[in-house]
C-alpha positions, 0 to 999 in steps of 0.5 A, a space after each residue: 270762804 266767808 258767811 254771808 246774812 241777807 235780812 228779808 222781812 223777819 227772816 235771815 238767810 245765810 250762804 256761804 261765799 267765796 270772796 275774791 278781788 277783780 282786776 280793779 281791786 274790788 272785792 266780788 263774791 263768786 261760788 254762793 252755796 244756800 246754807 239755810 234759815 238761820 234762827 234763834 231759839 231759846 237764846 242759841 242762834 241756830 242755822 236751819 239747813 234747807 230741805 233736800 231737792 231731789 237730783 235723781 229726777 231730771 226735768 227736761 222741759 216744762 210747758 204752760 198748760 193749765 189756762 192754754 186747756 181752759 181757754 182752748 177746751 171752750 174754744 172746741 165745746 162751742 165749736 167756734 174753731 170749727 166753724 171757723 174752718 167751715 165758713 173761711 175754707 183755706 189749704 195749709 194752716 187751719 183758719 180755726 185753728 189759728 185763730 184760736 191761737 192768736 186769741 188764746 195768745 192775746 188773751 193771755 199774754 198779748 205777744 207780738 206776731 213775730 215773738 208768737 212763734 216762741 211763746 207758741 213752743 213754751 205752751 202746750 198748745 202745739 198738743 192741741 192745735 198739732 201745728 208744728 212750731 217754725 209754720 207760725 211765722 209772720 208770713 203764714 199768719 200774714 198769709 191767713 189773716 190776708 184770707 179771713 179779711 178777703 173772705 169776712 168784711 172787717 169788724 163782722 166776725 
């Protein structure tokens, strides 16, 4: 095992590693463990262990929350989800509510229609909407989209 420095800005970082030589000859690094800061104080250079995580707590999943509820709290205050349903009736997939996810979508991280469905599982927005994950798909949200541009001439919502 060998003691590795990394020198950012007035910080060094020291981990320990272990060396090893690949097939080609090339020395590679592998099993790094984070030793922590080391410093000098009053002329003794001294490493300063990292503070301790703590592994009795598991996180099982995480999801973005925060500007989803804003956007999405403002969304249902004016009640334009709502309305949306109201003026463009459809079975299936709630207008409003997709449409409030293409915009919270869009205004937030702009992905495509095909990635929407992904980005959907990774936010909170499933709590709000109560749209299950797999129905965002390009072919109902082609399917509402085609709804809306029947029902609204373009450029007037």
């Amino acid at each position: 095992m060998a003691k590795s420095r990394i020198k950012r800005g007035t910080r060094v970082y020291v981990y320990e590693r272990e060396n090893y030589r690949d097939d080609f000859g090339k020395v590679k690094h592998r099993k790094s463990k984070y030793l922590g800061i080391e410093e000098t104080i009053e002329g003794i250079t001294q490493i300063i262990p990292p503070k301790k995580c703590r592994t009795d707590i598991k996180i099982t999943s995480s999801a973005r929350y925060g500007d989803i509820a804003i956007l999405y709290t403002i969304l249902k205050k004016y009640e334009i989800i709502s309305e949306l349903n109201n003026i463009i009736p459809r079975r299936g997939l709630s207008v409003g509510e997709v449409l409030a996810t293409l915009a919270i979508n869009h205004i937030i991280d702009r992905e495509t229609l095909n990635m929407l469905s992904k980005w959907y599982q990774d936010t909170s927005l499933e709590g709000f909407t109560k749209i299950p994950p797999e129905k965002l798909n390009s072919t109902n949200l082609g399917a509402v989209m085609g709804t809306v541009k029947k029902l609204v001439p373009e450029g007037s919502l």
